[in-house]
N, C-alpha and C positions, 0 to 999 in steps of 0.2 A: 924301713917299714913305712910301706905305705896309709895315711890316714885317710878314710871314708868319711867325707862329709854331706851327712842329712840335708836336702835341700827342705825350704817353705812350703806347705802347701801353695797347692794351684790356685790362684783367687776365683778365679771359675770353675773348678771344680768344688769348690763348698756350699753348701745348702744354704741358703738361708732359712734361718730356725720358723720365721713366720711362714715361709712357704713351705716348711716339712708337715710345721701344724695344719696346714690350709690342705693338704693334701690328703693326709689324718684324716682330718672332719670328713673331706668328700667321700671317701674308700668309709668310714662308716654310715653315712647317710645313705648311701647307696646300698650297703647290708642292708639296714632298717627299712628300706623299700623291698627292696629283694624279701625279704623276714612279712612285712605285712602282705604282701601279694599274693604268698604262701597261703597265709592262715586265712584269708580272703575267701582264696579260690577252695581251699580246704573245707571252709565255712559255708560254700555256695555247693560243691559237693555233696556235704554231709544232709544241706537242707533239702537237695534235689531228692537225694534219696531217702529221706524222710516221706518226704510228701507223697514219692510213687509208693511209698512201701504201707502211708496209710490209704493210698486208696485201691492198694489191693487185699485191706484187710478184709476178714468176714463178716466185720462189722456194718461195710458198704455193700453188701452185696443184694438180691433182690427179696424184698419183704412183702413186697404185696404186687398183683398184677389187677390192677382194673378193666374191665371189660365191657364195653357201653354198647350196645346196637345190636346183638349178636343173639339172634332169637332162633335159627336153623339150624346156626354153627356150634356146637358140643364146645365148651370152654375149655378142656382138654386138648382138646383139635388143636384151637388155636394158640395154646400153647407150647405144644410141639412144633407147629411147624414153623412158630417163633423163637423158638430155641429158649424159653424160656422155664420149663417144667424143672429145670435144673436148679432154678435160682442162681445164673449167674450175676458178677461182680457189676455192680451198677456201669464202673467205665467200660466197660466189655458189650455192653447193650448196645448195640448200631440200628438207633430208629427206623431208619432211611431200608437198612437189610429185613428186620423184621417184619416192617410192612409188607414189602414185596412177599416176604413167604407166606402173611396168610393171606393176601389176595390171589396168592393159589390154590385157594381151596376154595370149593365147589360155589357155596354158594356165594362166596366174599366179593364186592362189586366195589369196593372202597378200604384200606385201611389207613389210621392217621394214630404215629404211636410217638408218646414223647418220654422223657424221663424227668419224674418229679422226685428230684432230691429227697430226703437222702436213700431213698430204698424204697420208691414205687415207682411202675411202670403201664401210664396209661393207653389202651388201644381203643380207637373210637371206629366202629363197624357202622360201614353202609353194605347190606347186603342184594342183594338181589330180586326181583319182583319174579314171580311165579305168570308164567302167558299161558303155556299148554302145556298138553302132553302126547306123550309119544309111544305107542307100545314096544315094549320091549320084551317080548320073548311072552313070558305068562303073565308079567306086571307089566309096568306103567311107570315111565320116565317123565320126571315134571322139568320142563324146558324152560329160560327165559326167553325175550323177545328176540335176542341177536343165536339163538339155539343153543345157546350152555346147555350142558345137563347138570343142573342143578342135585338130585336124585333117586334114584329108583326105590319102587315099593311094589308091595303086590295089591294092592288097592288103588284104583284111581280116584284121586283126589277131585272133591266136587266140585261143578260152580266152573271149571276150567277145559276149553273144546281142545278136543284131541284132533291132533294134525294127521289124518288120515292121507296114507302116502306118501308119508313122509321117509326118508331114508333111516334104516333100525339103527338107534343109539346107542355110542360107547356107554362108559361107564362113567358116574359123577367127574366132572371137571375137564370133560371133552367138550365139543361142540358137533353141531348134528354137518352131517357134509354137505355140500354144494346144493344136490338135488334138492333140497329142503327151503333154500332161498324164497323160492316166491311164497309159499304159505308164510312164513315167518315173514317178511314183507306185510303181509294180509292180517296178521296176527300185530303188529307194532303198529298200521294205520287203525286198530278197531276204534273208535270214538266208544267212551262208556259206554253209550245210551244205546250201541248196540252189541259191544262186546258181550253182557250180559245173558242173552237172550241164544248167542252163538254155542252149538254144541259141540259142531264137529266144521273142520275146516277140509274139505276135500279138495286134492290135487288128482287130477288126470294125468297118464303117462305122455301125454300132449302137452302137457304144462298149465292147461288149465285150471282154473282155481273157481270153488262153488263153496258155499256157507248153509250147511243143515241147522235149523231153527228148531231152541226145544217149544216144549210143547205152548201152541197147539201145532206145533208143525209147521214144512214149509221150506224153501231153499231158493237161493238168491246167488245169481248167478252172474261172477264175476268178469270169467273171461280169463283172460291175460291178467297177471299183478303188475299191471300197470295203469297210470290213469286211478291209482286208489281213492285221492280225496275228493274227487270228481263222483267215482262210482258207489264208494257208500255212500255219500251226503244224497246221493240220489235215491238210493234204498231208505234212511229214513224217511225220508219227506214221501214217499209214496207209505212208506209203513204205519206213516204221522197221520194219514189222509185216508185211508181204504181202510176197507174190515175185513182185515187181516185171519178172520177166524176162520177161513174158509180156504188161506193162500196155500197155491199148489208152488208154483214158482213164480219170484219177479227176477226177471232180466235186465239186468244193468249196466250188458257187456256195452251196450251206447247210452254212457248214462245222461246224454241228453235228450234220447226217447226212450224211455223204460217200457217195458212188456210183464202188465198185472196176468198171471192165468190163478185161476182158481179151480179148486176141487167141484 
């Protein structure tokens, strides 16, 4: 019978006990990283969605709309076409969009809109100046200087010359077409001192451009819309100088020799 003899362990094949513990510690240190980085990112998570979730409560959402400059514009108006009649969510307001929409509307020439935490929304209006008007059908289109149509009523508004010959005007928030250029040209050069006193701005299918004077009358004759601040400064200073109570026409088309005729 044969006897089986057990050999020694392998001396390199044994751990050493320090290095099994050193190995230990590393495999748990590395959990406990592994374990915080979790609850970390868990934590940064949880707070992310915290934060959008309060600011999409309704507690943030729009409480008051302010409205500064807007004397033409229905406050209504302008807040539909700000998207605001809804009261939405204060982070949902896009200043920048807002604006643009109510400077679409008719009379709007400026909009500047910001948000004032926590739940107001201010809009600062610069609107548009009023130059003439334009018939339009049985009423009267009030134009600015570059032709918006500002607009229509059935009364024409006083104190403001009506651009006779001018091309018939869309509807508020158009602009009058091309043929209209040179009166509206004539209309943005009027100096106060005599826009005042102008009734009617007549264009010729010539192109020609002439200024009916209210009362006591009288018409001043421009010519071509060009050479404007040459040819009115030349109609006051004859207007500034003569007595005018009797003027039939003054000519200005060479506003360096003017031609007085009287009644």
């Amino acid at each position: 019978m044969t006897q089986q003899l057990s050999r020694p362990p392998d001396p390199g094949l044994v751990m050493n006990p320090r290095i099994r513990q050193r190995r230990v510690d590393v495999r748990r240190e590395e959990g406990r990283r592994r374990l915080w980085f979790l609850v970390v990112a868990a934590s940064v998570l949880v707070g992310a969605g915290a934060a959008v979730g309060a600011t999409r409560t309704p507690l943030l959402d729009v409480d008051k709309v302010e409205v500064r400059g807007a004397t033409h514009t229905p406050r209504n108006a302008l807040l539909g076409a700000g998207g605001l009649e809804r009261r939405p969510l204060m982070v949902d307001v896009n200043a920048s969009r807002v604006s643009r929409r109510v400077e679409a509307l008719p009379w709007v020439l400026q909009a500047r809109t910001r948000r004032a935490w926590p739940g107001t929304v201010v809009i600062d209006v610069t609107e548009r100046t009023p130059a003439a008007v334009v018939r339009a059908g049985s009423g009267w289109a009030v134009v600015d200087a570059t032709g918006r149509v500002l607009e229509v009523g059935a009364t024409r508004p006083p104190d403001i010359a009506n651009l006779n010959g001018a091309p018939a005007p869309g509807p508020p928030g158009t602009t009058l077409a091309e043929a209209g250029a040179g009166s509206l040209r004539v209309v943005a050069a009027l100096p106060p001192a005599l826009r005042a006193r102008v009734r009617e701005i007549v264009t010729t299918p010539g192109g020609e451009v002439s200024l009916q004077l209210g009362p006591p009358g009288g018409e001043i004759r421009l010519g071509r819309p060009d050479d404007l601040e040459s040819k009115l400064s030349s109609a006051i200073t004859v207007l500034e100088k003569a007595n005018v109570g009797r003027l039939a026409v003054l000519d200005v088309r060479v506003p360096t020799a003017p031609v007085l005729t009287r009644r």
